[in-house]
C-alpha positions as CSV (number, residue, x, y, z in Angstrom):
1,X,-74.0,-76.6,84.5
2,X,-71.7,-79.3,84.6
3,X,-68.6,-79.9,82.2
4,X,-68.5,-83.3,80.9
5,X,-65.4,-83.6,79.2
6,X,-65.1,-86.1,76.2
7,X,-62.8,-88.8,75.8
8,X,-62.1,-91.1,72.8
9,X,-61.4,-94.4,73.4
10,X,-57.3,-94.0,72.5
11,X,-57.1,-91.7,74.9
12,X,-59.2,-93.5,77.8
13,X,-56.7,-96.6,77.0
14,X,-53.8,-94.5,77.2
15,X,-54.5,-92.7,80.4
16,X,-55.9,-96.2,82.0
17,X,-52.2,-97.5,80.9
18,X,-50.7,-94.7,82.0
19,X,-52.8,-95.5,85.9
20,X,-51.6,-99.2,85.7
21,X,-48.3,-98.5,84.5
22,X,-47.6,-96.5,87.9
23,X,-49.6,-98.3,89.9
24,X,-46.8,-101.7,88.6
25,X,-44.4,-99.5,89.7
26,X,-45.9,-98.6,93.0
27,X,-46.1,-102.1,93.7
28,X,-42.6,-102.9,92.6
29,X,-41.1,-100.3,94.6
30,X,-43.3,-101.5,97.5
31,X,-42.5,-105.1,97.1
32,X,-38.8,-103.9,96.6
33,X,-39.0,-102.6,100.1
34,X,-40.6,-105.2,101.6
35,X,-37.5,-107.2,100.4
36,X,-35.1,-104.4,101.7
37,X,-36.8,-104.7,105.1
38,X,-37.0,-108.4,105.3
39,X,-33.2,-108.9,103.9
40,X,-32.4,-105.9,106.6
41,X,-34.0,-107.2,109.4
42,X,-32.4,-110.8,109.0
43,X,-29.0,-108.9,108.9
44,X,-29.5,-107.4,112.0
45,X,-30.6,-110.4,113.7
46,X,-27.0,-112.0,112.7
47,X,-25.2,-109.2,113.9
48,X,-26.7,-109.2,117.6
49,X,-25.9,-112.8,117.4
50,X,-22.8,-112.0,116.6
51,X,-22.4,-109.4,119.0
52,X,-23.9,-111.5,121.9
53,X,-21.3,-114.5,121.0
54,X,-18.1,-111.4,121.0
55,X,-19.6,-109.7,124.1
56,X,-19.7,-113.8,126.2
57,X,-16.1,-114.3,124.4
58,X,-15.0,-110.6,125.7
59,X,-16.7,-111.8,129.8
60,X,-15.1,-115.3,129.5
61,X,-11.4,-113.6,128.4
62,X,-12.1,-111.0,131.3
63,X,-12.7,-113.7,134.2
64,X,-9.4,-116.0,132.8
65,X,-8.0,-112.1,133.0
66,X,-8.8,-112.3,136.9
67,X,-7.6,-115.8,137.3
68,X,-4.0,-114.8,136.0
69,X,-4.1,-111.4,138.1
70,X,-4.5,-113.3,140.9
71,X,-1.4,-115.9,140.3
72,X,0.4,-113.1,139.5
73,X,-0.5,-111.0,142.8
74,X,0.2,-114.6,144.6
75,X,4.1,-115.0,142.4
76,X,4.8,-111.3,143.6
77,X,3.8,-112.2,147.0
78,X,6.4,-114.9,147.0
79,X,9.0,-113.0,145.1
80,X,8.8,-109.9,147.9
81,X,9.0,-112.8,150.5
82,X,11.7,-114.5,149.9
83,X,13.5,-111.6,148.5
84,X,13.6,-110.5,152.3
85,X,14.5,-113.8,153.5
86,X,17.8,-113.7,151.5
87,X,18.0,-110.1,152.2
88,X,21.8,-109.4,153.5
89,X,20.9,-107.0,156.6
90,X,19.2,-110.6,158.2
91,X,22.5,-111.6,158.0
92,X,24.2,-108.7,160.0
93,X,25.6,-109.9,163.8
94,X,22.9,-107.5,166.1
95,X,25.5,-105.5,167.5
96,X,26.4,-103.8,164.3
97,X,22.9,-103.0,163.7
98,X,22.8,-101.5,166.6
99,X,26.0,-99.6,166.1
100,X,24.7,-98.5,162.9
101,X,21.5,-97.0,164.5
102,X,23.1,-95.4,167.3
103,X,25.2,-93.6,165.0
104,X,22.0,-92.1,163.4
105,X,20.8,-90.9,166.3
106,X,21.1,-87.5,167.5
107,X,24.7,-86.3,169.7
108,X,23.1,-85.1,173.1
């Protein structure tokens, strides 16, 4: 046989109110995350922007970078080059060069 349980009409309204009452709050805590999500992904889509904009700021700052390193190798260059132009041991007469290398040479 089958159990047919009986309900007054209070209690019907109450459990029915009870069902809507979760289901508004279901729905709240869905809509709520809808937000979240929404809200979220436009937050990420600033950061990569922001990112991308760093990360073509960080390449630009790395070629100007290469630009100065080359000068720089180029100065050096220079420096080393007419640092030996001014050197004193250009300046020596030949003969005292070779003086001073025959002295280094072994007595035989």
């Amino acid at each position: 046989m089958d159990c047919v349980a009986v309900v007054n009409t209070k209690q019907l309204d109450a459990i029915l109110c009870t069902m809507n009452f979760a289901n508004s709050l279901l729905e709240m805590e869905i809509n709520e995350a809808r937000t979240a999500l929404q809200r979220d992904g436009e937050e990420l889509l600033n950061i990569d922007s922001v990112v991308g904009s760093l990360q073509a700021e960080i390449e630009a700052i790395h070629m100007r970078m290469s630009v100065q390193q080359e000068k720089r190798w180029a100065v050096e260059t220079r420096i080393l080059q007419n640092g030996a132009r001014i050197n004193p041991m250009r300046f020596l007469p030949t003969e005292i060069l070779q003086q001073i290398f025959k002295s280094c040479l072994p007595n035989d």
